[in-house]
C-alpha positions in Angstrom: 104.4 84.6 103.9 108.1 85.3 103.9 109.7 86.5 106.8 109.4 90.5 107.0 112.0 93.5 107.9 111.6 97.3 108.2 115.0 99.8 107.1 114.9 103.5 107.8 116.7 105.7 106.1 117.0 109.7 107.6 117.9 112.6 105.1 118.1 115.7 106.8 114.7 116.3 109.2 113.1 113.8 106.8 112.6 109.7 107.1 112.1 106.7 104.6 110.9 103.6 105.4 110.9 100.3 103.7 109.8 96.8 104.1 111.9 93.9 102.9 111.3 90.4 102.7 113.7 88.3 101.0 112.4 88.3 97.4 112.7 92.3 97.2 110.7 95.6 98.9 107.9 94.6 99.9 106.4 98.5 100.6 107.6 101.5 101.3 106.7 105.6 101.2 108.0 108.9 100.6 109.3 111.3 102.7 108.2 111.3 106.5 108.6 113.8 109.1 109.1 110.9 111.5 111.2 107.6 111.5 107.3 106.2 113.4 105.2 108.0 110.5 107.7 106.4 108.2 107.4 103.1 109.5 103.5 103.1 110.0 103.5 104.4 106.3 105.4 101.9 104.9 103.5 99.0 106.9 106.2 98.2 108.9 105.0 98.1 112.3 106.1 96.2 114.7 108.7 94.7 112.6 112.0 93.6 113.3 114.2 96.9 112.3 117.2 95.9 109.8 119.2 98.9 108.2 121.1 96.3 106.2 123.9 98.2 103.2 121.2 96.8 100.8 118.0 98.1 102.5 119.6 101.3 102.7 120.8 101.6 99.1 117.1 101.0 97.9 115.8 103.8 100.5 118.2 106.1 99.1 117.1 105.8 95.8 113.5 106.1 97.4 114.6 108.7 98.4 116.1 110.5 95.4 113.2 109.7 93.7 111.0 111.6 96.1 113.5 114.5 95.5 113.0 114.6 91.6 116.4 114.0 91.1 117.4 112.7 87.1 119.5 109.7 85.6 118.3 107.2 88.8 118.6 103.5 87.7 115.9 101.6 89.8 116.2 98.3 87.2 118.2 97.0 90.4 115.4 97.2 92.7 113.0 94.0 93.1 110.0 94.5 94.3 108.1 91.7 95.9 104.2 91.9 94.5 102.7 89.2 97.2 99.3 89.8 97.5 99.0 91.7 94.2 96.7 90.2 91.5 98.1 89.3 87.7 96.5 92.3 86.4 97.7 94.7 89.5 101.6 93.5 88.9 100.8 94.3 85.0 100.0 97.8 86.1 103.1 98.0 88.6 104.9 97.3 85.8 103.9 98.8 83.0 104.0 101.8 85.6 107.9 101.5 86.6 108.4 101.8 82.6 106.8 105.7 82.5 109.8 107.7 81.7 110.9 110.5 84.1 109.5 113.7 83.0 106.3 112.2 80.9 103.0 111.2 81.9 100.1 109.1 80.8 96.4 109.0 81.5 94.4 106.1 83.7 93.5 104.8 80.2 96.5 104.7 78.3 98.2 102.7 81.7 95.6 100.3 81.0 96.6 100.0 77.6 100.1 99.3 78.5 99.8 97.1 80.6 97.0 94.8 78.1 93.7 95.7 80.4 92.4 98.2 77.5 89.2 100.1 79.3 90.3 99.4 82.7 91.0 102.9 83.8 89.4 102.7 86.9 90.7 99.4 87.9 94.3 101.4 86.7 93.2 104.4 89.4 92.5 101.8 92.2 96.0 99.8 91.8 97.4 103.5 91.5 95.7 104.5 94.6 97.0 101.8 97.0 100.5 101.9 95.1 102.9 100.6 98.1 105.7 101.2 96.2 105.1 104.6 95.8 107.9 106.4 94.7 109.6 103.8 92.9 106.5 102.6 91.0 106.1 106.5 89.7 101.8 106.7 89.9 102.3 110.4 90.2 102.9 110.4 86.5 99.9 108.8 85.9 97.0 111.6 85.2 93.4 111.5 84.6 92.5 112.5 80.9 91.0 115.3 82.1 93.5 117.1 84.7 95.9 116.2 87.1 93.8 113.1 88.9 94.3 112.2 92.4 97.3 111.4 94.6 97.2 109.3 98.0 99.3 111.7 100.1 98.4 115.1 98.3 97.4 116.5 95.1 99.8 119.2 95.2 102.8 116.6 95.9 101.8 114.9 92.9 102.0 118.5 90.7 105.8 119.3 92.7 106.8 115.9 91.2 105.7 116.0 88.4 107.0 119.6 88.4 110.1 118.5 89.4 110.6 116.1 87.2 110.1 118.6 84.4 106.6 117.3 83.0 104.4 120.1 83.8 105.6 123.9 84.3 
């Protein structure tokens, strides 16, 4: 496996955390409390620490991401699947293509991505999303309600309200 880096990026009282290896982000989270819960969320203990202009530009738009915020173009950012299956990266990117503000269910992702009635399988990959904001599973509900969210359910409904898909 490629050699990996951690970034951290503080806004405000808050933290963001990546990891990079040289193909793209490998992982990263949302919005921490602390640069350690950042890094330990993101995977990236114990890893060399390099804030590099790029590593920071990604994190930023992590970052804006996290904060609802409109018009973000995040075809720039590569994101190294290593360790994901064929199917998983179909999800991660069918996924990245949900448009701000919109939402589909566990079974229409599978459709997307060309796994029809793999909803659950579509719930796991969303579950242990390591790219989570940029891959958007917050938009991604259950057909009937809101579905789950790693961090917190009612993160997932501020998104989503923030983002102007539900009221």
């Amino acid at each position: 496996m490629p050699e990996r880096v951690v970034a951290v990026l503080k806004k405000g009282n808050q933290y963001v955390a990546g990891v990079f290896i040289e193909d793209g982000l490998y992982s990263t989270c949302g919005p921490r409390n602390s640069e350690s819960e950042a890094i330990a969320s993101a995977e990236g203990i114990g890893l060399e620490r390099k804030d590099s202009r790029d590593h920071v530009a990604i994190l930023e738009k992590v970052f804006a991401v996290s904060q609802g915020l409109p018009d973000l173009d995040l075809s720039d950012v590569k994101l190294d699947m290593t360790g994901l299956t064929a199917k998983a990266c179909s999800v991660i990117e069918a996924t990245r293509k949900i448009p701000r503000g919109e939402t589909v269910s566990y079974g229409e992702l599978a459709m997307r991505a060309g796994i029809p009635g793999a909803a659950r399988f579509v719930g796991n990959v969303m579950a242990t999303n390591r790219f989570s904001p940029l891959v958007p599973c917050h938009r991604v509900v259950s057909s009937t309600g809101i579905g789950g969210y790693g961090r917190d359910v009612r993160r997932k409904i501020e998104l989503l309200r923030l983002e102007g898909a539900i009221k």
